[in-house]
PATI-562527 format. One record per residue (C-alpha): x, y, z; residue number from 1. Coordinates in steps of 0.5 Angstrom, whole numbers, plus 2048, in hexadecimal, padded with zeros to 3 digits. Layout:
! residues N
c1->X; c2->Y; c3->Z; nr->NUM
...
END
This chain:
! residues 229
c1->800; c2->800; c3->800; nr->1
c1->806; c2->805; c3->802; nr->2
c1->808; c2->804; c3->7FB; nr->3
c1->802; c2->806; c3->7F7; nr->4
c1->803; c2->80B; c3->7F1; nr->5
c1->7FD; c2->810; c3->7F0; nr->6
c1->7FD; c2->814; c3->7EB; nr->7
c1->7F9; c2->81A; c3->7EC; nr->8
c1->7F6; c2->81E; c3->7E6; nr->9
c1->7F4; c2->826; c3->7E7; nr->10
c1->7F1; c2->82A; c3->7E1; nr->11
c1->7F4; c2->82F; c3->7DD; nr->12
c1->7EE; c2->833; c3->7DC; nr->13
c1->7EE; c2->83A; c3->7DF; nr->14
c1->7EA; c2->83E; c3->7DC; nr->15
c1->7E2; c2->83E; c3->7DF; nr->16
c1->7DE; c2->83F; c3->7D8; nr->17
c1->7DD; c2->845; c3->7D6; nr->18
c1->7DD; c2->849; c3->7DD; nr->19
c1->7E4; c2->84B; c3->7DC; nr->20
c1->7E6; c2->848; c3->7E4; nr->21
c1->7EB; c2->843; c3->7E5; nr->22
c1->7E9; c2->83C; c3->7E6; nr->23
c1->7ED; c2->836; c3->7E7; nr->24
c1->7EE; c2->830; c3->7EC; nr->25
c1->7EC; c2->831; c3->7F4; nr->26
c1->7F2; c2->831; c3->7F8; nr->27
c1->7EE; c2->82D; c3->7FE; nr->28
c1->7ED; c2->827; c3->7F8; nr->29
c1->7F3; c2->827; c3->7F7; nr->30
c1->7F7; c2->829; c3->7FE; nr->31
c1->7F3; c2->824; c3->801; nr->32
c1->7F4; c2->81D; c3->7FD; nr->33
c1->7FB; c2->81F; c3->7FC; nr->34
c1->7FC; c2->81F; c3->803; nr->35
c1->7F8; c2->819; c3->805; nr->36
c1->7FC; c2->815; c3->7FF; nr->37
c1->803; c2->818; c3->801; nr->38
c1->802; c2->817; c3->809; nr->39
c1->7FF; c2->80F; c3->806; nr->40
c1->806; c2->80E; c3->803; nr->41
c1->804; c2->80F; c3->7FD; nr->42
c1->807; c2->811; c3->7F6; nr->43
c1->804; c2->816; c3->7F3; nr->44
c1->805; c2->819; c3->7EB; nr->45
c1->801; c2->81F; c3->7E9; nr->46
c1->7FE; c2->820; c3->7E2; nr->47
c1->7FA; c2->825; c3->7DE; nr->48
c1->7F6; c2->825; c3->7D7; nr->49
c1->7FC; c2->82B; c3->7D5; nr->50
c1->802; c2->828; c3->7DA; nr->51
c1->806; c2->82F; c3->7DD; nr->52
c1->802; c2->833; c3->7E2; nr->53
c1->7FC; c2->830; c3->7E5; nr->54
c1->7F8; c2->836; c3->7E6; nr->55
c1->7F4; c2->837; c3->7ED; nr->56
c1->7ED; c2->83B; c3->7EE; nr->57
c1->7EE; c2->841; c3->7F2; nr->58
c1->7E8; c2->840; c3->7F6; nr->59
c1->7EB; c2->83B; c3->7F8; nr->60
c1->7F0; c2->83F; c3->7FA; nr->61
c1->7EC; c2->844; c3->800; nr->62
c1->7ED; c2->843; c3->807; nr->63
c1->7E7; c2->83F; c3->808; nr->64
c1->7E8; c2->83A; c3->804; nr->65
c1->7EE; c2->838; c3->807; nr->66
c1->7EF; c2->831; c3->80B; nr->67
c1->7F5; c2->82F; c3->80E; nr->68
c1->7F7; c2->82A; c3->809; nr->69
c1->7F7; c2->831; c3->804; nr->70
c1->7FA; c2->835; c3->809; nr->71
c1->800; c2->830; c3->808; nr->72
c1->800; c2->82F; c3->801; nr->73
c1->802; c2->837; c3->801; nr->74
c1->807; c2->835; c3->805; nr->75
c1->80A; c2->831; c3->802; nr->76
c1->80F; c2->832; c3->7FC; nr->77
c1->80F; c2->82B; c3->7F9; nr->78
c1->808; c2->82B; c3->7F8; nr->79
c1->808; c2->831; c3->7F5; nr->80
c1->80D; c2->830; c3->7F1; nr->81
c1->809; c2->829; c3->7ED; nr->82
c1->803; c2->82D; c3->7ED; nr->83
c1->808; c2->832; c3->7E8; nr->84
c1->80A; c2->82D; c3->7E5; nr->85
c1->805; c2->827; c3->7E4; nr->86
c1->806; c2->821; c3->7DE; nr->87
c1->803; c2->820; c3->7D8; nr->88
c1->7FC; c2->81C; c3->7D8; nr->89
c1->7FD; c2->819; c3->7D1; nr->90
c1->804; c2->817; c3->7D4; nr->91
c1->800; c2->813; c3->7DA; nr->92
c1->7FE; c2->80B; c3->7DA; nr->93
c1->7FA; c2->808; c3->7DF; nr->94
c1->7FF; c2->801; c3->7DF; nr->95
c1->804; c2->806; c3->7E3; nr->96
c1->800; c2->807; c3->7E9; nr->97
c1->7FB; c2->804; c3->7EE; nr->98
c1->7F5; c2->809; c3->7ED; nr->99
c1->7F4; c2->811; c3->7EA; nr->100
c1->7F0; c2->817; c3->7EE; nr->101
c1->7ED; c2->81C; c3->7EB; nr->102
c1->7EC; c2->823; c3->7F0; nr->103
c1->7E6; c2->828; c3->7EE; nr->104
c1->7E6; c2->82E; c3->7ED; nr->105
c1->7E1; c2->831; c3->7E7; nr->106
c1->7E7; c2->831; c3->7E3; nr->107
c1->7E6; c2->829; c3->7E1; nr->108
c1->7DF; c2->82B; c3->7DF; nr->109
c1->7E3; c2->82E; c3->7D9; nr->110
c1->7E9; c2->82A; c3->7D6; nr->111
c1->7E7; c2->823; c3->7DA; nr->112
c1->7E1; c2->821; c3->7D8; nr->113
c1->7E2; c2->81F; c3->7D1; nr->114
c1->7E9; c2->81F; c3->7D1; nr->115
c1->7EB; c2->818; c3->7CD; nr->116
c1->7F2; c2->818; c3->7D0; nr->117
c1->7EF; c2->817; c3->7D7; nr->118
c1->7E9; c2->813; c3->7D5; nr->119
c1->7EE; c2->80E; c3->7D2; nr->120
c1->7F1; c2->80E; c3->7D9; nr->121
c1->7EC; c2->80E; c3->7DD; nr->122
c1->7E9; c2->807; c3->7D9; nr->123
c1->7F0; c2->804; c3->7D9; nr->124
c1->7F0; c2->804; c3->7E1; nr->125
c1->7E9; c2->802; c3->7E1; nr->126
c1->7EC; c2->7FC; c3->7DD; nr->127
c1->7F2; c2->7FA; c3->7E1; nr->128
c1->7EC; c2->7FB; c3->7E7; nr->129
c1->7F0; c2->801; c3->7EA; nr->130
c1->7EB; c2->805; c3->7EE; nr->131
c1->7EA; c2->80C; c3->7EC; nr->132
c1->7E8; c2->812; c3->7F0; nr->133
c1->7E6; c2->818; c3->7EF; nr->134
c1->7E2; c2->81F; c3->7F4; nr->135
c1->7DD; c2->824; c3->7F3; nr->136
c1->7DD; c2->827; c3->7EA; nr->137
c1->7E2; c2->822; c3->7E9; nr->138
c1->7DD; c2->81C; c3->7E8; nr->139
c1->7DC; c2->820; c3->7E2; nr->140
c1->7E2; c2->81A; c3->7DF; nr->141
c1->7DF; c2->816; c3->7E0; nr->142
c1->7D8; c2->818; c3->7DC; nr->143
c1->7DA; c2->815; c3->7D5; nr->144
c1->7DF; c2->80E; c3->7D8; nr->145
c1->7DB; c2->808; c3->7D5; nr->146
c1->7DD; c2->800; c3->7D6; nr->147
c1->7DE; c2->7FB; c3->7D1; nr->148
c1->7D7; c2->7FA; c3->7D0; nr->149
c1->7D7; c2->801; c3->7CE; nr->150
c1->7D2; c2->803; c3->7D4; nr->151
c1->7D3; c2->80A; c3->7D8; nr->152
c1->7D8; c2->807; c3->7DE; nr->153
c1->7D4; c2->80C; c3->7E3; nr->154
c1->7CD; c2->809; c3->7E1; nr->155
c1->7CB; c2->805; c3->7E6; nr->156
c1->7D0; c2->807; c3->7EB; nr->157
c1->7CF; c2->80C; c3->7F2; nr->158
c1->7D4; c2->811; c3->7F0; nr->159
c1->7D3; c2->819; c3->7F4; nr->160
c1->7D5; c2->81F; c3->7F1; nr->161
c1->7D5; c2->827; c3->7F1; nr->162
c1->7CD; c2->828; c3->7F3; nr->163
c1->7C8; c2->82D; c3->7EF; nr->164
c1->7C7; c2->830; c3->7F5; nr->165
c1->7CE; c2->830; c3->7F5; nr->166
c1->7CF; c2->833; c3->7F0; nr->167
c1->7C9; c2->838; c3->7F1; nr->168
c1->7CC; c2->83B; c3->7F7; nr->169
c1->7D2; c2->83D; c3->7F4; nr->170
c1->7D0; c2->841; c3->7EF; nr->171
c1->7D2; c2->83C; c3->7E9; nr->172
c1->7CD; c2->839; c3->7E6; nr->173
c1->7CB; c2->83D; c3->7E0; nr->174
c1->7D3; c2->83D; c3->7DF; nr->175
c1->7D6; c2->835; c3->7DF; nr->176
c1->7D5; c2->832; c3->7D8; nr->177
c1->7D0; c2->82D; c3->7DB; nr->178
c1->7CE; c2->82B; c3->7E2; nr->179
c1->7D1; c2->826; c3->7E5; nr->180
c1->7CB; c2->822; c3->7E8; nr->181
c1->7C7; c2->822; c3->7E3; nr->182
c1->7CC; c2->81F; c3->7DE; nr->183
c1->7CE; c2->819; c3->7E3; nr->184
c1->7C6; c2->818; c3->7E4; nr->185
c1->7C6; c2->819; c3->7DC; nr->186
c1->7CB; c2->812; c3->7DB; nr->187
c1->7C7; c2->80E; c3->7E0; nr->188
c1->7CB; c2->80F; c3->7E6; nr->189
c1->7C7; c2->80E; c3->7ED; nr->190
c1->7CA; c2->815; c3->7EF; nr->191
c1->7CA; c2->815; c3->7F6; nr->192
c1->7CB; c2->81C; c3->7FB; nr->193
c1->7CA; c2->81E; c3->801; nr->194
c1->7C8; c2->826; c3->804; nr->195
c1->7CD; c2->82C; c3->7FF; nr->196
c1->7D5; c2->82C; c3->802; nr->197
c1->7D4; c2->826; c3->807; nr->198
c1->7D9; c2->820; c3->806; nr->199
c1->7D6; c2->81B; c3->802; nr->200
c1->7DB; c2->816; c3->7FE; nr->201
c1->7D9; c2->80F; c3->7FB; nr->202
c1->7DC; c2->809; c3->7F9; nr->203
c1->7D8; c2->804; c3->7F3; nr->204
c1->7DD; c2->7FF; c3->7F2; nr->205
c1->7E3; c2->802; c3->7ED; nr->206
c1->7E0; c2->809; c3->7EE; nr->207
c1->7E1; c2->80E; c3->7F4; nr->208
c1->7DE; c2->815; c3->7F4; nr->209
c1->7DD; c2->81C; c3->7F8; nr->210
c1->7D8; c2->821; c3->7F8; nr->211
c1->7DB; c2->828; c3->7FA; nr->212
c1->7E2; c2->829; c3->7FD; nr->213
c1->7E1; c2->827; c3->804; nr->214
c1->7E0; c2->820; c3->801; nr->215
c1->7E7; c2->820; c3->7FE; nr->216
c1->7EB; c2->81C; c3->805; nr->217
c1->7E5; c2->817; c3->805; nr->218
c1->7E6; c2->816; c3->7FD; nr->219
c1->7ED; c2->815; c3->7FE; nr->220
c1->7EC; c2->811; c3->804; nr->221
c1->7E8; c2->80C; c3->800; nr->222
c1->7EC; c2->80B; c3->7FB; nr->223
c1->7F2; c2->80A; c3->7FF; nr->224
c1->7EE; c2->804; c3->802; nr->225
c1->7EB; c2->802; c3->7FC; nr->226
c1->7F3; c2->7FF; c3->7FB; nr->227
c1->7F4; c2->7FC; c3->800; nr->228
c1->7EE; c2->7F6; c3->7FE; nr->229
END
């Protein structure tokens, strides 16, 4: 288990549609699993669509969005320095590590969704029955996977993601390129939530998911249990 690699992969999006405001991954999507994967012994790599600099979502970035594992992440220059200077997703497979997590954040919503790079990694992993993960906008990967039988791999499956009611209460809805709940009900998949901005992470054989920063620990937890088995 001390060994296991994961392979961490953040959006290259930073542009929120046509507000002129910044978007990108949220710090507590990332800082969170990062540290519970670090802290497990894990190795861990970091990719993006563009490869270089992963961009971070300046809301993220306010005083109250901040938690210890975020406040640690801006103390610690190794980290930082791999969010400037992330891998290549093209450049990645899914036989060189144990499982793969995908932080939120809208950025995802943009370049993650019908990315056929990811999309090809993601359905690799779940051939090699690796466990994949993701928190809050970033289920948003795995909208379009499909199985041998050419089926949605969501449909059927408990999955959690970022609410409408969510989504509504931070003013976004008229903005994203979709609506992340609808398009998980719309593939078929049991969409499972509980109250806006509470903890929610669930785990349906190969996929784990989040529904909102505060479930990116439990999500990470999760999946660090799911290689134990």
């Amino acid at each position: 288990m001390s060994a296991a690699r994961i392979l961490m992969v953040l959006t290259s999006h930073d542009e929120m549609g046509n507000t002129g405001h910044k978007t990108g991954f949220w710090a507590e999507e990332f800082a969170a699993p990062y540290y519970t994967f670090l802290d497990a012994g894990c190795e861990i790599v970091l990719a993006t669509p563009k490869g270089g600099a992963a961009p971070i979502d300046p809301n993220s970035e306010g005083e109250d969005a901040q938690t210890e594992a975020t406040r640690r992440f801006y103390a610690d220059d190794e980290a930082k320095a791999r969010i400037a200077n992330t891998a290549r997703l093209a450049d990645m497979r899914a036989e060189d590590f144990d499982t793969v997590f995908y932080p939120g954040g809208h950025g995802p919503l943009w370049d993650l969704t019908d990315n056929q790079d990811s999309i090809a990694l993601l359905e690799d992993f779940l051939r090699q029955q690796k466990p994949i993960a993701s928190v809050c906008h970033a289920p948003t990967a795995f909208l379009n996977l499909k199985d041998e039988q050419g089926e949605f791999v969501i449909k059927g499956k408990k999955v959690a993601g970022f609410t409408n009611e969510e989504e509504a209460a931070v003013g976004l809805t008229d903005v994203v390129p979709h609506l992340l709940e609808d398009e998980l009900k719309h593939r078929g998949a049991e969409y499972q939530k509980v109250e806006a901005f509470a903890p929610f992470a669930v785990v349906d054989g190969l996929v784990i998911t989040g529904q909102n920063p505060a479930s990116s620990e439990a999500v990470a937890e999760k999946l660090l249990q799911s290689l134990k088995r």
